[in-house]
N, C-alpha and C positions, 0 to 999 in steps of 0.2 A: 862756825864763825858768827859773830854777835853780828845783830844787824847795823849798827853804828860803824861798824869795823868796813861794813860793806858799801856804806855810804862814802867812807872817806874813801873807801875805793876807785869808788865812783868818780869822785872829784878830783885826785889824782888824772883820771883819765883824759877829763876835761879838755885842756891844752893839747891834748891830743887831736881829737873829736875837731875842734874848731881851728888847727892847720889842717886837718884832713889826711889826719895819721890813723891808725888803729890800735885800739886796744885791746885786753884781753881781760873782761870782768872773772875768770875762772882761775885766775894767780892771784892771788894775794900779795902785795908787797908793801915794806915798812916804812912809809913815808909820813915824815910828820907836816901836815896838811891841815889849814881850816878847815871845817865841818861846815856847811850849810847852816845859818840860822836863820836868817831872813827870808822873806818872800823875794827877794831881788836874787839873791845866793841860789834859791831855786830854783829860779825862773833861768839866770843863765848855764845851771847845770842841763837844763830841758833841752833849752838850744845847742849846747853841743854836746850833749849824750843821746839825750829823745829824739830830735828830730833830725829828720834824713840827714845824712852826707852828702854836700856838695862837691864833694869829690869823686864819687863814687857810688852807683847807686843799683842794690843787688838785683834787682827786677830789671836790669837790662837784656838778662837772658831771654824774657818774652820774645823781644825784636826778632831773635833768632828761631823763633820756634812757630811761630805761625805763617801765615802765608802773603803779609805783606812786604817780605824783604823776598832779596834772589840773590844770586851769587852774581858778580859783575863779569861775566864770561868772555865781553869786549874790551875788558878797561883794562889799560897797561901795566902790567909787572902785578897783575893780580891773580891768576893763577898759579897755584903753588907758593905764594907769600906767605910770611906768617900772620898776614890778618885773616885770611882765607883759612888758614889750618886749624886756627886758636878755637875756633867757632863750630869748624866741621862735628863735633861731636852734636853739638845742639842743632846743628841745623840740618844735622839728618837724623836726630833722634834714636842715637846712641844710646843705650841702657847702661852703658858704662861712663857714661860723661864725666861723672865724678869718681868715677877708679881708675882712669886711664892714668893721671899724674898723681902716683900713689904718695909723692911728696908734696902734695899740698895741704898746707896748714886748716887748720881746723874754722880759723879766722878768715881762711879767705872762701867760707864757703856762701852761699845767699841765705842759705840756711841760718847760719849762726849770725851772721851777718844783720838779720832780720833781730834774731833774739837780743842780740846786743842792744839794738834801739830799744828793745822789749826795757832791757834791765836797766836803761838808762829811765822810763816813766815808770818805773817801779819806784826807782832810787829816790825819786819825785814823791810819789801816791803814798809812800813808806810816812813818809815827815811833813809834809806841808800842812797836814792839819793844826799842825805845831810853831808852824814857823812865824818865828815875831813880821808883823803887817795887819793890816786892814784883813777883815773877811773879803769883801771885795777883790784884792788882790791876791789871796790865798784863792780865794772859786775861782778865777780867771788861769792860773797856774794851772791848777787842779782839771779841770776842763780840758785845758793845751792836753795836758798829760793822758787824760783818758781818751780823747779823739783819736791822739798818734799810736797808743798801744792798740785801738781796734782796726786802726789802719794799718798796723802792718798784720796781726791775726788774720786779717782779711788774704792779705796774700800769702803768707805759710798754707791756709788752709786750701790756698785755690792752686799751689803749687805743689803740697805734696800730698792731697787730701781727697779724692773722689770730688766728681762735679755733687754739691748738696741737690738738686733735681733729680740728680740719677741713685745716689745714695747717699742718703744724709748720715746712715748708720756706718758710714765705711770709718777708718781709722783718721783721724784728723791730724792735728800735731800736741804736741803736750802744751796743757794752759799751766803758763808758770805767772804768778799774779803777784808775785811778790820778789824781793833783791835777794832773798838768802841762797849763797853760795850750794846749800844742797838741792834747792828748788831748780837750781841752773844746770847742773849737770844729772841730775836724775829724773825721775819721773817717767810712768805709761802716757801713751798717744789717747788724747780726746779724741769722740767720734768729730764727725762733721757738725754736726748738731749740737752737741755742746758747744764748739769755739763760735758756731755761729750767736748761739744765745751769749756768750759772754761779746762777741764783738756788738750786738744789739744792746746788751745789758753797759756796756762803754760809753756807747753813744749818744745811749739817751741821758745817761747821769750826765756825759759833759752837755748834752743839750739843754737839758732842764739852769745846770748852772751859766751858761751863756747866755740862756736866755731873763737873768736879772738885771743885765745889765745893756747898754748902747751896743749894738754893732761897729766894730773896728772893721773894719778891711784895708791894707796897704801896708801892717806892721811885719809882714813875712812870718806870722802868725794862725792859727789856726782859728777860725771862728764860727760863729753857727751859720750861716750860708754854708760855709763848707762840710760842715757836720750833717747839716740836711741834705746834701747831695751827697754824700757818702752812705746815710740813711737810705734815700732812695735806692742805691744803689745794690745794699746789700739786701736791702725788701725785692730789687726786682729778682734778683740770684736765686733766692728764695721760692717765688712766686705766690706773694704776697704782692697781690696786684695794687688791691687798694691802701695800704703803708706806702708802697711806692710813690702812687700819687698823688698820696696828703705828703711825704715828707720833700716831694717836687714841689709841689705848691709853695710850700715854704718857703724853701729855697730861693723859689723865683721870684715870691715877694720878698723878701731878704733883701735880692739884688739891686746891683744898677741897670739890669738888663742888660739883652743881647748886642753885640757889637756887628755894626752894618758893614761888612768886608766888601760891599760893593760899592764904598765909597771910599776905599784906601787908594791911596795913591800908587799906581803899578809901577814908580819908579824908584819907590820906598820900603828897605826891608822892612818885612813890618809882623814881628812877632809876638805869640798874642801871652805870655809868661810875661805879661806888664801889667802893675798895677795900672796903668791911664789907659787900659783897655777895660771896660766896661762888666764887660761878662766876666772878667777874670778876678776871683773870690780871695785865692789863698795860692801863693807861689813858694816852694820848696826842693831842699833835696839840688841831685843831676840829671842832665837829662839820660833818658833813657833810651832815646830812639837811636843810635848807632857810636859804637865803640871798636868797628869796624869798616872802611870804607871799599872794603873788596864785597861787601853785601850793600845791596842798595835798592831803592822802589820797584818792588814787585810790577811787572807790566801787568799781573792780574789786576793788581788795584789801578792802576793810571788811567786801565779802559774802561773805569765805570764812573769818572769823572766829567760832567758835560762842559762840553768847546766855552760856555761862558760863567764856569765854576773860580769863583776867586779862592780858591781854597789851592789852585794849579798857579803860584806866581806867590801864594803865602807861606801853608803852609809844605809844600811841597815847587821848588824853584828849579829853571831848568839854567847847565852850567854851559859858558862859552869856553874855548877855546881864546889865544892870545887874538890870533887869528879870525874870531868869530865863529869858528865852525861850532854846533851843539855836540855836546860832549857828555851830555848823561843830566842825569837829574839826583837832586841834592836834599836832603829831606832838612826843613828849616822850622820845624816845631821846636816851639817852647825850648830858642836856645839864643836868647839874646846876650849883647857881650856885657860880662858884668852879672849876670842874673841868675839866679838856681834855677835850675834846669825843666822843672816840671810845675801843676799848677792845678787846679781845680777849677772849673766855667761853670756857666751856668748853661750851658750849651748843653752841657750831659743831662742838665734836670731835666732839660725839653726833652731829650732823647729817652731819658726812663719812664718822664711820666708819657710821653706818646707808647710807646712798648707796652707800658704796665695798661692803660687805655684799651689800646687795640684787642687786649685780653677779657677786658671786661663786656661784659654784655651791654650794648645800648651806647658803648663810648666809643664807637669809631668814628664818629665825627670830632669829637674831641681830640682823638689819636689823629686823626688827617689835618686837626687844623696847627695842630704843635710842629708836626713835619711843616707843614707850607708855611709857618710863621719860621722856622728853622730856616728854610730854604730862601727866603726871602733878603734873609741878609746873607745869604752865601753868593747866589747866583744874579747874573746880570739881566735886568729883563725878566725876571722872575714868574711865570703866572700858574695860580692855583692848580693845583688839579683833584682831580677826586677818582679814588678806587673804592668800588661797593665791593669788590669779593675781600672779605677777610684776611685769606690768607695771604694774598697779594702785598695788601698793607700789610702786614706783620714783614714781609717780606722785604717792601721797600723803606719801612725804618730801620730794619738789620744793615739794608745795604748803605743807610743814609746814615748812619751811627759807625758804621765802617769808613766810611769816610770824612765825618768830621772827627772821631777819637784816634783816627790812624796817629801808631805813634807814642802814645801814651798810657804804654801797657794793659787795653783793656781787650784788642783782637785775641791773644790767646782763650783769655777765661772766658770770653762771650763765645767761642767755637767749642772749650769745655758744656757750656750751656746749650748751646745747639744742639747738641747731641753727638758732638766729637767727629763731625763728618770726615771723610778722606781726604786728606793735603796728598801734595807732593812739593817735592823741590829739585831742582839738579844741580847737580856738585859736580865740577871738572880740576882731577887734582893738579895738571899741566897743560900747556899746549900741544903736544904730543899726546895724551893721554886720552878716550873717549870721555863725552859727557852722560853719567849717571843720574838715572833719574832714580829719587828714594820716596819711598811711601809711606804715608801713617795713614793705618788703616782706621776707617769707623770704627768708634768706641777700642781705639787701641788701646793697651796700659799705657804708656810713654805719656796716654796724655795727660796721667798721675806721674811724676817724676820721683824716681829713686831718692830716697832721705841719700846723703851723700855719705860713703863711709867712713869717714873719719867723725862724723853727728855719731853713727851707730858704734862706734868703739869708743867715743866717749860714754857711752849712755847706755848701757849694756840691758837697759829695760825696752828700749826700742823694739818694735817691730817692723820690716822693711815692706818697702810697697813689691806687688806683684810684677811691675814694671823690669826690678832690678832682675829678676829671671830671663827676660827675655833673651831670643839668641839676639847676635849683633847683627845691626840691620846692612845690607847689600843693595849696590844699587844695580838697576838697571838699564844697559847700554840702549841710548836712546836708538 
């Protein structure tokens, strides 16, 4: 198929994309369609091919899989429901997750899901060099496009690709870099280390071009504040200490600074996926934190919250009863009414560059003062503290980074990076039935997830992760 052919493809899908339908860039069909010419024509192919679905958004599965969710084992008509059942494979870490519903489409997987954003900044990077506008506006395009295709590489690779720490040589996912029809359904798997240099090799082309021109934030657009903390981020995964903390620096000067949550009003929802929040860079996409309400705030996480943490009443709310009585707690991240769902702060830059710090020799002053500048707008009454043993601090920005990212897909791949230590969960299928407690052991496979099968029967070059062998996991009666 000619590449032109696969543009108007593309555009075709469009009206799809932006009611928050699905498409399927692997059919071809005969529609006669304008073709992009402009930088405008592009720009809103970006928006609803490129960039996340606000409908729908494939990284929700994280929620389920790490250890800040639990199953709601007191909440009414939740055991045995189908939101409770939907999820049981991921959140006991099932190696069959994606073979259990042998008829699910190809399209509904996170996998392809992901690629399809991929082919939509393809469809982009293909022609914009071309497209009647200003340079100016053709680099700004250009940019959007390469930011969001390293943004989602990022997560293929940290979903079905070995933690890059533990093994950067393991089998990654295929870099498809271009819209052609054979490039989509064919191709071998990249190591780790190569998708990471292409998701590097993205970032900084859209960085260098972003940075020609003024900083925008508020257009639900991608921009270099947000590219530098994604920079940051993937230098800390890395461990690439100091990238980290030049591409945090950035960032934070970029910003508008951090938002003082200890001056929010406690009788005000008040969610931070706004632009007239301060730290908030780039808002997109859905949320991600719960697509089911039979899983809810892990009591691991809630007890590591201190009595005058505003982050307990923001972004984590407790629910009443008609009556008054408490009746659970309610996770209220990055989900205001009206808004896509997820978001980028500047919150994280403090959090990588303290992490990436605490690593460096001579910087744990640096690293302690990034946390107590963190903490200061979080907590009420706020006062410094200071830890000399090293490991300690590394310690308490893991835990302090667990709870201001709770939520926002980053607990899983940071316990990838840890070094995959041992979860549990328990799962109780009814009221009648015992409660099972299920384990993922240190450095399990699971915690590489099986490419899904219906990826591997397209793509008959594929090779599957070590995971999908596993026997099926058993719980344990508590």
């Amino acid at each position: 198929m000619k590449k032109r052919d696969i543009l108007r493809l593309a555009v075709v899908t469009v009206g799809l994309f932006l009611s928050g339908g699905c498409s399927d860039f692997l059919e071809e069909e005969s529609q006669d369609e304008v073709i992009p010419k402009t930088v405008t024509d592009f720009s809103e192919l970006l928006m609803g091919s490129g960039y996340p679905s606000t409908a729908y958004y494939p990284g929700s599965i994280l929620a389920q899989l790490d250890d800040d969710k639990m199953l709601d084992r007191d909440g009414e008509n939740v055991l045995g429901s189908t939101g409770a059942e939907e999820w049981f494979p991921a959140f006991t870490w099932q190696p069959d997750l994606y073979r259990r519903d042998e008829g699910t489409p190809l399209a509904s997987t996170e996998y392809y899901m992901w690629y399809e954003r991929i082919k939509g900044c393809n469809a982009v990077l293909d022609y914009i060099d071309d497209a009647i506008g200003t340079q100016s506006e053709r680099e700004q395009v250009k940019a959007e496009a390469l930011a969001l295709r390293a943004y989602y590489y990022f997560w293929l690779v940290n979903l079905y690709g070995e933690p890059y720490n533990y093994n950067k040589e393991a089998l990654g996912v295929p870099l498809k870099l271009t819209s052609t029809v054979q490039e989509e359904v064919g191709g071998v798997r990249n190591t780790v280390k190569e998708v990471y240099e292409q998701i590097l090799k993205d970032l900084d082309a859209s960085a260098k071009l972003f940075e020609k021109y003024n900083v925008v934030i508020g257009n639900y657009r991608m921009n270099l504040p947000a590219v530098k903390i994604l920079l940051s981020r993937v230098y800390l995964y890395m461990e690439e200490w100091q990238n980290a903390v030049n591409a945090a620096n950035d960032a934070i000067e970029l910003g508008r600074g951090l938002t003082d949550l200890t001056l929010v009003d406690e009788n005000v929802n008040y969610c931070m996926n706004s632009y007239d929040v301060n730290e908030t860079v780039c808002i997109f996409g859905a949320r991600i934190d719960n697509y089911s309400m039979a899983y809810v705030v892990s009591s691991d996480l809630l007890k590591l919250f201190n009595s005058k943490d505003r982050r307990i009443g923001i972004y984590i709310i407790a629910q009443y009863s008609g009556g008054g009585d408490f009746t659970g707690w309610l996770i209220n991240k990055n989900a205001a009414a009206g808004e896509p769902g997820q978001c980028l702060r500047l919150a994280e830059a403090y959090l990588n560059r303290a992490e990436a710090y605490s690593r460096l020799t001579g910087k744990q002053s640096d690293a302690l003062a990034d946390l107590n500048t963190l903490r200061k707008h979080r907590i009420m009454d706020y006062r410094d503290v200071s830890i000399a043993d090293p490991t300690a601090l590394l310690d308490t920005i893991r835990k302090e980074r667990r709870l201001e990212l709770c939520y926002e897909g980053h607990r899983w791949f940071d316990l990838r990076r840890y070094g995959m230590p041992e979860i549990t969960h328990i799962y109780q299928e009814s009221t009648t039935s015992p409660a099972m407690v299920y384990t993922l052991k240190e450095k399990d496979p699971m915690y590489t997830l099986p490419l899904p099968s219906s990826v591997m029967d397209k793509n008959k070059e594929l090779v599957q992760n070590a995971s999908d062998k596993e026997p099926l996991r058993v719980g344990v009666s508590m």
